[in-house]
C-alpha positions as CSV (number, residue, x, y, z in Angstrom):
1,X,-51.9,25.3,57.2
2,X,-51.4,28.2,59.9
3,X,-49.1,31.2,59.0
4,X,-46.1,29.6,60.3
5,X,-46.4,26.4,58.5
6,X,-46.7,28.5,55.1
7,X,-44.0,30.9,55.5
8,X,-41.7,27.7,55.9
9,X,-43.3,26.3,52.4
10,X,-43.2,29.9,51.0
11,X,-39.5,30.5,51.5
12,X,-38.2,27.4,50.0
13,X,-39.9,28.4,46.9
14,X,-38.3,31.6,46.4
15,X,-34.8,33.1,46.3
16,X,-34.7,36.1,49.1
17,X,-31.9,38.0,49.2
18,X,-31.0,38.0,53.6
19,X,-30.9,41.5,54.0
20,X,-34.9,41.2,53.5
21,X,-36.0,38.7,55.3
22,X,-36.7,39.8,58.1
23,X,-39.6,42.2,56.5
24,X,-40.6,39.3,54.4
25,X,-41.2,37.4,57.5
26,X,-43.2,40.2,59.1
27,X,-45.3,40.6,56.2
28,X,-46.2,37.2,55.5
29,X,-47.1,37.3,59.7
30,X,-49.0,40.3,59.0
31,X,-50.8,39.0,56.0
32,X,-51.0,35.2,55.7
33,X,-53.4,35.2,53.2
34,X,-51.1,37.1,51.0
35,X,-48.2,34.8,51.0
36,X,-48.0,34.3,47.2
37,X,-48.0,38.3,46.5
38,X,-45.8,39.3,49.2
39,X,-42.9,36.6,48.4
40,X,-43.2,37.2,44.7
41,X,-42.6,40.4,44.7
42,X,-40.1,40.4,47.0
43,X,-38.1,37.3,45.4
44,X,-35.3,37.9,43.3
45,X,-33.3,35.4,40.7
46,X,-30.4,33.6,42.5
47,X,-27.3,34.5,42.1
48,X,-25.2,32.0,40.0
49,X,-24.0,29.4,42.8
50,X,-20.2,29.9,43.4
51,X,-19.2,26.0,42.5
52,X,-20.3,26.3,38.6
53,X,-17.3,28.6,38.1
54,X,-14.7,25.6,39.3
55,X,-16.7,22.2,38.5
56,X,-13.9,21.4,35.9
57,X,-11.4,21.9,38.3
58,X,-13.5,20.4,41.3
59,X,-13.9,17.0,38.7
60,X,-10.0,17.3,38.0
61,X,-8.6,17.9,41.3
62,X,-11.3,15.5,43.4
63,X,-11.6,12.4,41.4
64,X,-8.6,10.7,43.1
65,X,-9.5,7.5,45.5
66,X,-7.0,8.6,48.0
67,X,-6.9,12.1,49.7
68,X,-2.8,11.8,49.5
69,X,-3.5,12.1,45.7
70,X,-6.1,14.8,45.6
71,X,-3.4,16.8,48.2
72,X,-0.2,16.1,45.4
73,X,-2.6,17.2,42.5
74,X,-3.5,20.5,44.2
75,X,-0.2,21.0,45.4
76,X,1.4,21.1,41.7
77,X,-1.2,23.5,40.1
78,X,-0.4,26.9,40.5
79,X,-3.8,28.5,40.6
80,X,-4.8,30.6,43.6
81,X,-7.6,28.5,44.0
82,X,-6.2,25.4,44.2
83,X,-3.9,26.9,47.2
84,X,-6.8,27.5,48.9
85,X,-8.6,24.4,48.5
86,X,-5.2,22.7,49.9
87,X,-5.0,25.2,52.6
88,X,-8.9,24.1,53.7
89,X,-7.8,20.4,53.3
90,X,-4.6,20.9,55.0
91,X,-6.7,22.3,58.5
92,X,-8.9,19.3,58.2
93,X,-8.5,16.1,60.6
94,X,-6.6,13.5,58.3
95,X,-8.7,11.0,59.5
96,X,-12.4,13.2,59.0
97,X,-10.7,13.7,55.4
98,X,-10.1,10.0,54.5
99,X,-13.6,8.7,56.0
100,X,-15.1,11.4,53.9
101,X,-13.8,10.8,50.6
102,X,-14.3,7.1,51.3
103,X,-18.2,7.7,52.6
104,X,-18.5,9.7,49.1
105,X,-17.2,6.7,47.2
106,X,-19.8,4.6,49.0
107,X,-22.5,6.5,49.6
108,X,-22.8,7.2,45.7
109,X,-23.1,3.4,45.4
110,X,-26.2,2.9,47.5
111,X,-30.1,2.7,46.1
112,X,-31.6,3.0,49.3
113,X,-31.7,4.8,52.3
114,X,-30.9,2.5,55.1
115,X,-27.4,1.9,53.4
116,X,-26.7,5.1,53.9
117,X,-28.1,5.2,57.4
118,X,-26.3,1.9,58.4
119,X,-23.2,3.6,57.2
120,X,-23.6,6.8,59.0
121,X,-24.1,4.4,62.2
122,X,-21.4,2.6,61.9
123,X,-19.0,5.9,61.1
124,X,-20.3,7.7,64.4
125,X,-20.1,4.8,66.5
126,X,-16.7,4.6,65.8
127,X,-15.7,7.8,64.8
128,X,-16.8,8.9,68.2
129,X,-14.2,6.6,70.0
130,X,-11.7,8.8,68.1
131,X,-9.9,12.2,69.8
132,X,-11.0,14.1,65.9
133,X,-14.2,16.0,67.4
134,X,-13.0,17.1,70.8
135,X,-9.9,18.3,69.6
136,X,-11.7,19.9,66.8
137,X,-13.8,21.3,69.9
138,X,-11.3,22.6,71.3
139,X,-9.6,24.4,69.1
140,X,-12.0,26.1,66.9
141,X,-14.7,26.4,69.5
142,X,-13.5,26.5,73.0
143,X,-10.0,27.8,73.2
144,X,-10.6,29.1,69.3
145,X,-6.8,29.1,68.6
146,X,-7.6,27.6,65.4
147,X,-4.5,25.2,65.7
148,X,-5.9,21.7,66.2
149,X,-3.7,18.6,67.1
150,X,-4.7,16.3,65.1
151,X,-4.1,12.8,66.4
152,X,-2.8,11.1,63.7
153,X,-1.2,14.4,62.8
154,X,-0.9,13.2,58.8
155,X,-2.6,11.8,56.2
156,X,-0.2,9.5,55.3
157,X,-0.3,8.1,58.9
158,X,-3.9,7.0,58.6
159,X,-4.6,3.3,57.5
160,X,-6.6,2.1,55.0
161,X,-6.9,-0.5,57.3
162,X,-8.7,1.8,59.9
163,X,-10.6,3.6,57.2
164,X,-12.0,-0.2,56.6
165,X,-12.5,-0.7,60.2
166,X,-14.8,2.3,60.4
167,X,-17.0,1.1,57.9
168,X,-17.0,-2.5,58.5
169,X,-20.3,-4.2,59.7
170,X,-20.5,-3.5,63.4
171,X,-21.3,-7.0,66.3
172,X,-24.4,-8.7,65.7
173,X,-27.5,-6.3,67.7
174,X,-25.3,-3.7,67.1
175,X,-26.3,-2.2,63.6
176,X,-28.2,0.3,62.7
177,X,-31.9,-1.1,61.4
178,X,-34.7,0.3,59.8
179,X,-38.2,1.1,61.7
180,X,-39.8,0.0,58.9
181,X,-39.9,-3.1,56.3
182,X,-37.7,-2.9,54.1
């Protein structure tokens, strides 16, 4: 391995806090052959990850089949984080939320990989025929007024039929297929 390729190996093996990775980086360039020493006594424990404090709520609140459900359950809990996980929700295309929660439901179902990756194909191909990316585009990149247009503008205007229809088997020659034997 050459410097680069073990400062990429190197780093995923150790918690750095950001502020110091930049000097780690210059070490490690500096010093290849001391990549152990150098990340080890630079590395640090993680800090607890920020989901373990709400993964009661997160079970309680996100276990619902149907993003109108998930929406009423954080809407009648007081907490302030539940207003803010409605508030995040509430910004989101209605359609982008409904194929997510329904590619979760799937996806958790699958044993191998080209499931997922047929699914995936079949989402973008579709999902790219709908007006959800380039208005997100728009507003939070381009014109950055953070006020998107969703088109539907509710949740409760999106289908389950059209949820299916995004996930159904796309034409013969048209799905996605492994490059290797499955």
């Amino acid at each position: 391995l050459n410097g680069a390729d073990c400062m990429n190996v190197g780093l995923a093996t150790h918690y750095l806090p950001h502020d110091a990775l930049a000097q780690v980086k210059a070490r490690i360039a500096s010093r290849p052959d001391a990549i152990d020493a150098i990340l080890s006594d630079a590395a640090i424990p993680p800090p607890t990850a920020g989901i373990d404090g709400h993964s009661h709520a997160i079970d309680r609140f996100f276990a619902a089949d149907r993003v109108e459900d998930i929406i009423a359950a954080l809407k009648a809990d007081p907490s302030p984080w539940a207003a803010e996980q409605l508030a995040q929700i509430e910004k989101k295309s209605p359609r982008s939320c409904k194929v997510a929660l329904r590619q979760l439901s799937l996806g958790r179902k699958f044993t191998r990989f080209s499931d997922n990756m047929r699914m995936e194909f079949r989402m973008a191909t579709r999902l790219i025929e709908k007006p959800d990316f380039i208005e997100g585009v728009r507003a939070f990149v381009i014109d950055k007024d953070n006020r998107p247009a969703w088109t539907p503008p509710r949740f409760e205007d999106v289908s389950d039929g059209e949820i299916d229809a995004i996930f159904a088997p796309l034409p013969v020659g048209a799905e996605w297929t492994a490059l290797w034997k499955e």
